[in-house]
C-alpha positions in Angstrom: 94.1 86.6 98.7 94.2 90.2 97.9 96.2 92.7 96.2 96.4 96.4 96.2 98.8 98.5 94.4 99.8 102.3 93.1 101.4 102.4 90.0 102.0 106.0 90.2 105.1 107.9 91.2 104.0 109.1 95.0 106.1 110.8 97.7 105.2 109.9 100.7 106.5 112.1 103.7 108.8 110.5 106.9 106.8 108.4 108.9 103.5 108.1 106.6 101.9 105.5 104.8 102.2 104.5 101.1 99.2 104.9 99.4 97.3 102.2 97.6 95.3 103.4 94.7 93.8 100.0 93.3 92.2 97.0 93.6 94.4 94.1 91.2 93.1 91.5 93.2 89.4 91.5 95.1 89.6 91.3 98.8 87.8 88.2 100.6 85.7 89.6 103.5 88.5 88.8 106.2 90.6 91.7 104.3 89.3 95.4 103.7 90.5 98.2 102.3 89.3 101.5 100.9 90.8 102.8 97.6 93.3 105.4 98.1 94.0 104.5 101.5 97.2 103.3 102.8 95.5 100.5 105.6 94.9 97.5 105.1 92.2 95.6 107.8 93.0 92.3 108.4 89.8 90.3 110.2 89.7 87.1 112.3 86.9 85.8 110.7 87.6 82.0 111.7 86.5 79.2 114.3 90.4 78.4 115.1 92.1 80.9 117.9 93.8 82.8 115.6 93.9 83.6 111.7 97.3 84.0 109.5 98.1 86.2 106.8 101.1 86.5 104.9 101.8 90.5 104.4 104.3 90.8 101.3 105.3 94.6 100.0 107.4 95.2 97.0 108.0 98.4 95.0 111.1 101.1 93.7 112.1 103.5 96.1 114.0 106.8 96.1 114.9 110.2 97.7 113.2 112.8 95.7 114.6 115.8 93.9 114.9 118.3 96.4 116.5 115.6 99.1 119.0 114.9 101.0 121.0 111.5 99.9 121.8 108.6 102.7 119.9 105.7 103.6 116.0 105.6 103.3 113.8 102.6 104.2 110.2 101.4 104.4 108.9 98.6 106.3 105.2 96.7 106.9 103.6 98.3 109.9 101.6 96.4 112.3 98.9 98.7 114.2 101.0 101.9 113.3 104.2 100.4 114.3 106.9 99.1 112.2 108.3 95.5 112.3 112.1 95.9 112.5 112.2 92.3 110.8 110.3 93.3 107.5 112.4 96.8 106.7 113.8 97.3 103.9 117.0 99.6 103.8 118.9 101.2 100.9 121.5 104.0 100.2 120.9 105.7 96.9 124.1 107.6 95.6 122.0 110.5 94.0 118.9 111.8 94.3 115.9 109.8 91.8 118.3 106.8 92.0 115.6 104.0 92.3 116.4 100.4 94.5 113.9 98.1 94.1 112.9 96.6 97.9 110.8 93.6 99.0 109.6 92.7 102.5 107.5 89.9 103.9 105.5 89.2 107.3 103.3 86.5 108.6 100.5 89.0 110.7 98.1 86.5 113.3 94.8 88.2 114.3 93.1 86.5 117.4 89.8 85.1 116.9 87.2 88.5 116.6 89.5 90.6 116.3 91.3 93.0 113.4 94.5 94.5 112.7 95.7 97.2 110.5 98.3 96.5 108.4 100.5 99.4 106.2 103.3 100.5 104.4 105.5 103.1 106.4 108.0 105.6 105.4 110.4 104.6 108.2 113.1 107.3 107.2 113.7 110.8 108.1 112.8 112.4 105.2 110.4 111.4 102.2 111.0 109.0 99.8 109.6 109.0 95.8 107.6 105.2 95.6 106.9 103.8 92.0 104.8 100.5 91.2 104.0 99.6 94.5 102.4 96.1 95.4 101.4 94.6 98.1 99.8 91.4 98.5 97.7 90.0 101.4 97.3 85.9 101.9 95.2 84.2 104.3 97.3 80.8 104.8 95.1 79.9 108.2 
């Protein structure tokens, strides 16, 4: 298990990755990640076909000062693209109005191989993150 987080007030332009400034939780060797960075390498380090992690992102969300309210939303992206089942949508009524979102994957790397998991800004304009947290679980 692993867990990376940013406690900090970021914004985070459309269709970029939260960033994830530290370490709560040390990283076995089948998960890497470099402070700052918004990726997250999952590894298939295991004798079966296939290794499992369970992805799981929670944090506050907003539309900064300066934007334009309607719906914003993040979801975990796989490889650079976004799983439509783990996005989170909201609909602030005013600017700086935070919703607190959660979303959860199970990610399977074959045998040898890695993956990249992130964070994405999935909405047309940026969004203000506070007290992010994500948490990587190998489970198999």
């Amino acid at each position: 298990m692993a867990e990376f987080s940013n406690s900090n007030t970021v914004i985070v332009a459309a269709g970029e990755n939260f960033p994830l400034t530290e370490t709560a939780v040390k990283a076995p060797a089948c998960i890497m990640h470099r402070e700052g960075s918004g990726l997250v390498t999952l590894r298939g380090l295991t004798n079966q076909c296939k290794a499992r992690f369970k992805v799981s992102f929670g944090g506050n969300i907003a539309i900064p000062t300066g934007g334009t309210v309607g719906p914003v939303s993040v979801a975990l992206a796989v490889s650079g693209e976004p799983l439509t089942s783990a996005t989170a949508i909201v609909t602030p009524a005013a600017v700086e109005n935070y919703f607190n979102v959660f979303v959860a994957a199970f990610i399977e790397v074959p045998r040898g191989c890695c993956v990249t998991v992130a964070v994405k800004n999935t909405s047309t304009q940026a969004v203000s993150i506070a007290n992010s947290n994500l948490i990587v679980e190998r489970v198999a």
